[in-house]
C-alpha positions as CSV (number, residue, x, y, z in Angstrom):
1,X,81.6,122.7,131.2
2,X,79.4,120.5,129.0
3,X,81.9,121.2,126.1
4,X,84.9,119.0,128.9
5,X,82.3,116.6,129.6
6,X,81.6,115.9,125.7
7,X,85.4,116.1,125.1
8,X,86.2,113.2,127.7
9,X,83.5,111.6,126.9
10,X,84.5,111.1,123.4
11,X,88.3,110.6,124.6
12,X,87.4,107.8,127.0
13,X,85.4,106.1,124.1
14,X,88.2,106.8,121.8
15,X,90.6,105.1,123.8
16,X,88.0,101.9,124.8
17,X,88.2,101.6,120.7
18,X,91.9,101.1,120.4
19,X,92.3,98.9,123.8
20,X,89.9,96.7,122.4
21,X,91.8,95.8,119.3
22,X,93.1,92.2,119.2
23,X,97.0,93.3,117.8
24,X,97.2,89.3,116.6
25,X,94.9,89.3,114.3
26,X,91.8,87.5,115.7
27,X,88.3,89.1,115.4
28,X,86.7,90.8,118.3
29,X,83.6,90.4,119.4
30,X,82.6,93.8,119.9
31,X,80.1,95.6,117.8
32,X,83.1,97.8,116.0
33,X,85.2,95.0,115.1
34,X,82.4,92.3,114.4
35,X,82.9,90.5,110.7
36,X,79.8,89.0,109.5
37,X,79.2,85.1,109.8
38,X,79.9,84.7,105.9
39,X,83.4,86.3,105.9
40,X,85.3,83.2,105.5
41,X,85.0,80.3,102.2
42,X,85.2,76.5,103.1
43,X,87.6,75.9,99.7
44,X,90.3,73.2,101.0
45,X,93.6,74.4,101.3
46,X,96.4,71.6,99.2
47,X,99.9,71.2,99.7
48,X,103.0,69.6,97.6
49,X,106.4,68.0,98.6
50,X,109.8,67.4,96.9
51,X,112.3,65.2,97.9
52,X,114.6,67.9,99.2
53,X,112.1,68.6,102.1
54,X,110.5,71.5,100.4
55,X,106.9,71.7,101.2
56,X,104.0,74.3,99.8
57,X,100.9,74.7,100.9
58,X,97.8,76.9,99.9
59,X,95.8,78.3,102.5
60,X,92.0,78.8,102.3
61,X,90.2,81.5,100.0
62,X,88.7,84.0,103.0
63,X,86.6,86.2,102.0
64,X,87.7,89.4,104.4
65,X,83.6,91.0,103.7
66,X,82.3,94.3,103.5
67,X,82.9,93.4,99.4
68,X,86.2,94.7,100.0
69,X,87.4,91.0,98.2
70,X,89.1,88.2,98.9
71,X,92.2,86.5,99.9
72,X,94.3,83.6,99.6
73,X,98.2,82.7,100.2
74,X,100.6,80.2,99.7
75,X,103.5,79.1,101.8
76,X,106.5,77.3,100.8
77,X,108.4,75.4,104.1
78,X,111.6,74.2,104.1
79,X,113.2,72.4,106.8
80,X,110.3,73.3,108.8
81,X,111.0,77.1,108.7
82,X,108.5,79.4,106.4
83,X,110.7,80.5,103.9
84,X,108.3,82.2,101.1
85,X,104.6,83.4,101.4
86,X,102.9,84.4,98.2
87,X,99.7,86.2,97.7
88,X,97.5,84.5,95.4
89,X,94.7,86.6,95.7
90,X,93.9,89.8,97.3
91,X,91.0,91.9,98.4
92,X,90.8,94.2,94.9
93,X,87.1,95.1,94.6
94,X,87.6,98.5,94.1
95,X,90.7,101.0,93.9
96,X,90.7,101.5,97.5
97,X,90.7,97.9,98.6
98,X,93.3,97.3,95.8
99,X,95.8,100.1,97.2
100,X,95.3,99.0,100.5
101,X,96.2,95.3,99.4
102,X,99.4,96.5,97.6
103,X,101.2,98.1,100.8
104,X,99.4,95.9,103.4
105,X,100.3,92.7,101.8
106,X,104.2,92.8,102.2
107,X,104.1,93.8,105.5
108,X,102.1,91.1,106.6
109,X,104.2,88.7,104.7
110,X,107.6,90.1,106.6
111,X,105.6,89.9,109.9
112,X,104.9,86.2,109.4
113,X,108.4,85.6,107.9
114,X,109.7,87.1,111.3
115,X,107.7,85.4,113.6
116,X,107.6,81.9,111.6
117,X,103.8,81.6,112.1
118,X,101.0,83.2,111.0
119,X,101.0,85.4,114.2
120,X,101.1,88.7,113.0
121,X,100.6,92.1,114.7
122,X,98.8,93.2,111.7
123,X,98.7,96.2,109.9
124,X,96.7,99.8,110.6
125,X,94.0,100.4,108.1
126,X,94.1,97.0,106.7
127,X,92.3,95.0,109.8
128,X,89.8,93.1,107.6
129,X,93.1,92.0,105.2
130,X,95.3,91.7,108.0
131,X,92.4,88.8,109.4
132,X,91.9,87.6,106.5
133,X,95.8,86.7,105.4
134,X,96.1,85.3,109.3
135,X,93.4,82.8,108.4
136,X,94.4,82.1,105.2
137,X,98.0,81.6,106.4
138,X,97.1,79.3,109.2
139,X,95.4,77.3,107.1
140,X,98.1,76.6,105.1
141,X,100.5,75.7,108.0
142,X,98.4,73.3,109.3
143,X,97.7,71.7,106.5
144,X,101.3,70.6,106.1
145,X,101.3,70.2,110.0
146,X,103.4,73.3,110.6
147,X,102.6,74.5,114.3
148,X,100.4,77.6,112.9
């Protein structure tokens, strides 16, 4: 009996984890999910124009914490559709962070592709890179006054 009660106990707070995670990408508030204060840089984003309409802006250098690294993008608009996103920098502090970099990246870079903003769904096992390309990638938008 007190093996059950551990055993739902566990499940229920199991299953409080993975309701509580924010699929778009915004940081929770909850102890689990909490980033610390100093997780994102201040470095101003910059954007350039051509005269066919092309326009590329560079998001904001956020650093995703835990030392994992950080992360920066660029996206190139034309026509006011998002038509290339670029990693310039990603979290590579170690092996691990760099693997996890090299698949999550891409993924997050068809998501925002698909959905034209930087609205993504994420990617499991890459939540502080996930959050950290989101912020980096809305910062870019709105710098060139794309609805981010």
């Amino acid at each position: 009996m007190k093996r059950a009660l551990i055993v739902g106990t566990g499940t229920v707070a199991g299953v409080a984890a993975v309701l509580a995670l924010n699929p778009d990408g915004a940081v929770t508030t909850t102890a689990a999910g909490a980033r610390p204060a100093s997780a994102s840089s201040s470095a101003a984003g910059g954007s350039s124009s051509s005269a066919s309409g092309t326009r590329t802006a560079t998001g904001t250098v956020v650093d995703v914490g835990r030392g994992y690294g950080s992360i920066q993008v660029q996206a190139t608009l034309e026509g006011g559709r998002i038509v290339d996103i670029q990693a310039l920098s990603v979290p590579q502090n170690d092996g691990r962070s760099a693997m996890i970099s090299q698949q999550a990246v891409p993924l997050l870079v068809q998501q925002a592709l698909t959905a034209q903003s930087s609205q993504v769904a994420g990617v499991s096992g890459a939540s502080y890179t996930s959050s950290g390309f989101t912020e980096s990638l809305k910062a870019a938008l709105l710098s060139v006054g794309h609805a981010a």
